[in-house]
C-alpha positions in Angstrom: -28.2 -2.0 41.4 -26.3 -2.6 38.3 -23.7 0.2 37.6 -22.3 1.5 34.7 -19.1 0.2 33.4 -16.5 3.0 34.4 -13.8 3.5 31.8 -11.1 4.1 33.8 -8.2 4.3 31.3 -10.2 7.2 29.7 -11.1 8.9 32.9 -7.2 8.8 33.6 -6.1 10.1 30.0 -9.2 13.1 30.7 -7.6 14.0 34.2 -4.0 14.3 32.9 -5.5 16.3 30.1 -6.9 18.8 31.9 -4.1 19.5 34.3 -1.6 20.0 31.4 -4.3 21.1 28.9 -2.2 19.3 26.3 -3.3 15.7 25.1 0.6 15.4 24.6 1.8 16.4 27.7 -0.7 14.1 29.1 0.4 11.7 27.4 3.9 11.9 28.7 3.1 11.3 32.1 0.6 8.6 31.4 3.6 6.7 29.2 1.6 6.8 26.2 1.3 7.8 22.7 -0.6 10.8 22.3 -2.9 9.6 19.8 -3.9 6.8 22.5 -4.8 10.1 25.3 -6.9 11.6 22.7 -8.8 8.2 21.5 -9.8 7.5 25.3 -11.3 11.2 25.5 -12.9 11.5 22.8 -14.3 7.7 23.3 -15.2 9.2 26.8 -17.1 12.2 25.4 -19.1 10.0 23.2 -19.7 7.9 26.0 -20.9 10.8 28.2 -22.5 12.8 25.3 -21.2 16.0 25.8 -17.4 17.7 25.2 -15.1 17.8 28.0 -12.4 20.2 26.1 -12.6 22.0 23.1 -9.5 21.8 20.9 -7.5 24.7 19.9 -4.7 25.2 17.7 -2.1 25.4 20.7 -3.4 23.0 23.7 -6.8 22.5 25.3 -9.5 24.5 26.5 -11.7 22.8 29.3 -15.5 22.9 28.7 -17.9 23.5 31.4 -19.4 20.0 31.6 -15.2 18.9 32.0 -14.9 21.4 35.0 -17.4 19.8 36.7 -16.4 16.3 35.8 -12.6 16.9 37.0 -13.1 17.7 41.0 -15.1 14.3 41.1 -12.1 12.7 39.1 -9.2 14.3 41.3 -11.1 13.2 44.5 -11.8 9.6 43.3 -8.4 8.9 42.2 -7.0 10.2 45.5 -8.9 8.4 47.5 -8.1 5.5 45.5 -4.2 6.2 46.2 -4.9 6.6 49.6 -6.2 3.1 49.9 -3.6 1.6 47.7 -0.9 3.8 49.8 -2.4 1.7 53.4 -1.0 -1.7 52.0 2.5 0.0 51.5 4.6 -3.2 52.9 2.5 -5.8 52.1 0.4 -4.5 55.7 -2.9 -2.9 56.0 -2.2 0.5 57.3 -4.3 2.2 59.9 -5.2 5.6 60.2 -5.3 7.0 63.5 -7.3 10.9 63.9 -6.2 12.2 67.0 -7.2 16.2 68.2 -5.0 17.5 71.2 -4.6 20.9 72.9 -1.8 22.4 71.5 0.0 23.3 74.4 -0.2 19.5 75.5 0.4 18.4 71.8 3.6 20.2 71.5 4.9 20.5 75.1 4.5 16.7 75.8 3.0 13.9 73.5 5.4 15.7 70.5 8.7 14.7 72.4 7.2 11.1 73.2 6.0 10.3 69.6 8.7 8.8 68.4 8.7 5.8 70.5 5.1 5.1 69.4 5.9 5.4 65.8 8.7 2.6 66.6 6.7 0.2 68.5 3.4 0.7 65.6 4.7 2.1 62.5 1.6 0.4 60.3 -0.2 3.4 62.1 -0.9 6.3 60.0 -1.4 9.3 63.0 -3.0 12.4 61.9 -2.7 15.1 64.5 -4.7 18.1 64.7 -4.0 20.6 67.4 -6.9 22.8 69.1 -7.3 25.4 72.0 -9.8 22.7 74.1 -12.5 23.6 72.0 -13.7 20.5 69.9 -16.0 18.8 68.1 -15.4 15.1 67.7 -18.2 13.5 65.3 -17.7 16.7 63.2 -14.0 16.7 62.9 -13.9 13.3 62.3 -11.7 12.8 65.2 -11.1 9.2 66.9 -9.7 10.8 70.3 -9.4 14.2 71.6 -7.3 15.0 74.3 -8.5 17.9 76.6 -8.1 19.9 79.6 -11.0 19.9 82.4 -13.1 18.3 84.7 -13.3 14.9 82.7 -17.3 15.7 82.0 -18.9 16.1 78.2 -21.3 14.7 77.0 -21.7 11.3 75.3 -18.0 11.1 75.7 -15.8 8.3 77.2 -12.8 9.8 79.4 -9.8 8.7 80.5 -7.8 10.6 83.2 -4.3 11.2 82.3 -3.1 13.8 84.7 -3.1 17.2 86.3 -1.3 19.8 85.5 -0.9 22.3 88.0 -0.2 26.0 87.2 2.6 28.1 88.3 3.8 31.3 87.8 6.7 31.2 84.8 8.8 34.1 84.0 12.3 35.2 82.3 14.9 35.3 84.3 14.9 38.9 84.4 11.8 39.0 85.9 12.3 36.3 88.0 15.1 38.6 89.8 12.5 41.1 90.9 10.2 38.5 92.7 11.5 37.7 96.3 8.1 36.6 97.6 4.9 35.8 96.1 3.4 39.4 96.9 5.9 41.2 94.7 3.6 40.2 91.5 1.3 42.1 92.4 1.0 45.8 90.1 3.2 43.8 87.6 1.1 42.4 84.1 0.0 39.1 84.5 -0.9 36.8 81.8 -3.3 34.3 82.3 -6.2 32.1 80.0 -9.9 32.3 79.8 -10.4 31.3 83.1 -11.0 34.6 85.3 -9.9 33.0 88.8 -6.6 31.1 88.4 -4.9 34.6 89.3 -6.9 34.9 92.4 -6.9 31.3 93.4 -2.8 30.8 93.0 -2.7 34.6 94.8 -5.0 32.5 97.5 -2.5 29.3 97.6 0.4 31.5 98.2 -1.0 32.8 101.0 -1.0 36.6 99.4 -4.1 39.0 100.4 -6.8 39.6 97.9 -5.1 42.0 95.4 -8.4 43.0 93.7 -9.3 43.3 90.3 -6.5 43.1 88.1 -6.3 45.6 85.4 -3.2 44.7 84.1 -3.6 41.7 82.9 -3.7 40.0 79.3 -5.6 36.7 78.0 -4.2 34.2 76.0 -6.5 31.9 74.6 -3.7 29.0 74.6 -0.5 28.4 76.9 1.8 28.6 73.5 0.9 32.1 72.7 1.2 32.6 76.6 5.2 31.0 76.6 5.6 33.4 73.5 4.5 36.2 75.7 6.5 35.6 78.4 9.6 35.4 76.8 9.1 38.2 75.1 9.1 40.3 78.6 5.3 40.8 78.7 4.9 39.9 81.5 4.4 37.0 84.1 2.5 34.1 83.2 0.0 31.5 85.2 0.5 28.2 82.7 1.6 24.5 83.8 5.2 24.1 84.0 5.2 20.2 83.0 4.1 21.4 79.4 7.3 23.9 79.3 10.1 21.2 80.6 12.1 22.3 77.2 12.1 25.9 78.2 12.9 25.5 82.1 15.8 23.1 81.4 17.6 26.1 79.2 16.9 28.4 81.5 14.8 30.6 79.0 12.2 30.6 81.5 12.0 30.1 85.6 9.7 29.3 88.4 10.5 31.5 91.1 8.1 30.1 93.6 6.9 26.5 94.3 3.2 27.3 94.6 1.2 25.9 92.2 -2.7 25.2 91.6 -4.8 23.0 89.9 -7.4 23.9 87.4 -8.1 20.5 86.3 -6.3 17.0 84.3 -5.3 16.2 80.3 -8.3 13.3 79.8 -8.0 11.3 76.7 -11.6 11.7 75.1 -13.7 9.4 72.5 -17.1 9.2 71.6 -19.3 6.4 73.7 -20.7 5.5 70.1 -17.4 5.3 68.6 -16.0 1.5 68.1 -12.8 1.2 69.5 -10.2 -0.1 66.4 -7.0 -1.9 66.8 -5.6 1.7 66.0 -7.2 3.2 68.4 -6.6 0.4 71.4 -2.9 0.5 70.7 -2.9 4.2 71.0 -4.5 4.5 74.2 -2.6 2.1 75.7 0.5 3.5 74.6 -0.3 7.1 76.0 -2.1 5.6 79.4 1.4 4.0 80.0 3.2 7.9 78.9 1.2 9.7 81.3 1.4 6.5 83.9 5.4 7.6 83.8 4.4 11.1 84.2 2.9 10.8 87.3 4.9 8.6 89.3 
């Protein structure tokens, strides 16, 4: 297919025009006379066959064939910087799309990132953070990291590790709690999953306290740690996650028990072609949680 010759120039001079509505303002920012701005659009107009602005005595006044023109035009010319922007060096620049849970985004690959920026830093990394719910063909994503039984579907995991949960509380709490049974009739925080209260209860060796009515749900560990240290109450969440907070003392675990609800796996589609970006990546944060569990 033969395509049109695209003036570029004039598609530049038209853009800048109709951010500043002023041919001279435009003109400023493009580093060129303002007689040459209004040449190109008007030679773009005739090109086109319709009028992109109409001209008033005091600026510009975008037409509705230019409105629907400009999107198209900001988008291209993005797009087009973003490209140029991935040879910044004299190096093709990868971009890496990466979706995590945010308590495991912020509570342990955020403290480690830094050494992976060193050791790649022609890798781009776009981090989105999520509450385990995620869609990786529709968010575009080239890994996700999640919290479960390792099992979705058309999905390639990679165990990273467990993370057990234990009770977490202020120190103020903490002071009322001599043995496990002393939670009970206190509010208890927990996630979406109804039994970690009643298997952790089980673990410590407590009786069956029965249903718990005093209880809130969080629908990630972050809003949970906010809970907590607000004195809302005591919280089921996985201590390894909230090493920041234990080492200031903000926050204590006032009993060793802990149970496991399931691991972090690092997640990709089956379909998906493993890049360069990608294989560093993984091989960086396989080594991370490698150091994690011994």
């Amino acid at each position: 297919m033969v395509r049109p010759h695209l003036p570029l120039n004039a598609f530049r001079a038209f853009e800048a025009s109709a951010r500043h509505l002023s041919f001279t303002r435009a003109a400023i920012e493009l580093n060129v006379t303002q007689a040459a701005v209004s040449h190109q659009v008007k030679a773009l107009e005739e090109q086109l066959g319709i009028a992109l602005f109409r001209r008033l005595p005091r600026g510009l006044m975008i037409t509705a064939e230019g409105e629907s023109l400009l999107p198209v035009l900001r988008d291209s010319f993005d797009r087009m910087a973003d490209a140029v922007e991935r040879f910044r060096g004299g190096r093709l620049r990868e971009v890496l799309t990466v979706g995590a849970v945010g308590t495991f985004a912020v509570g342990w690959l955020m403290p480690r990132l830094s050494t992976f920026r060193q050791n790649h830093p022609f890798i781009d990394l776009r981090l989105s953070t999520n509450n385990n719910r995620v869609d990786l063909a529709a968010e575009g994503l080239d890994f996700a990291v999640r919290f479960g039984s390792g099992a979705w579907h058309a999905t390639e995991a990679a165990r990273l590790f467990e993370a057990p949960l234990s009770v977490l509380c202020t120190p103020e709490v903490a002071r009322t709690l001599k043995q496990p049974s002393d939670i009970i009739g206190k509010t208890l925080l927990r996630s979406y999953r109804p039994d970690e209260w009643t298997r952790w209860f089980e673990t410590a060796g407590v009786a069956e306290p029965g249903p718990m009515r005093d209880s809130i749900v969080f629908d990630t560990s972050l809003a949970m740690m906010e809970a907590i240290l607000q004195g809302a109450g005591i919280g089921l969440a996985p201590p390894a996650m909230f090493q920041r907070q234990l080492l200031s003392g903000e926050i204590v675990q006032p009993f060793r028990t802990s149970v496991s609800m399931g691991s972090y796996w690092l997640t990709r589609l089956q379909s998906r072609l493993v890049t360069p970006a990608m294989a560093a990546f993984s091989s960086w944060l396989m080594a991370e949680a490698e150091k994690a569990r011994s």
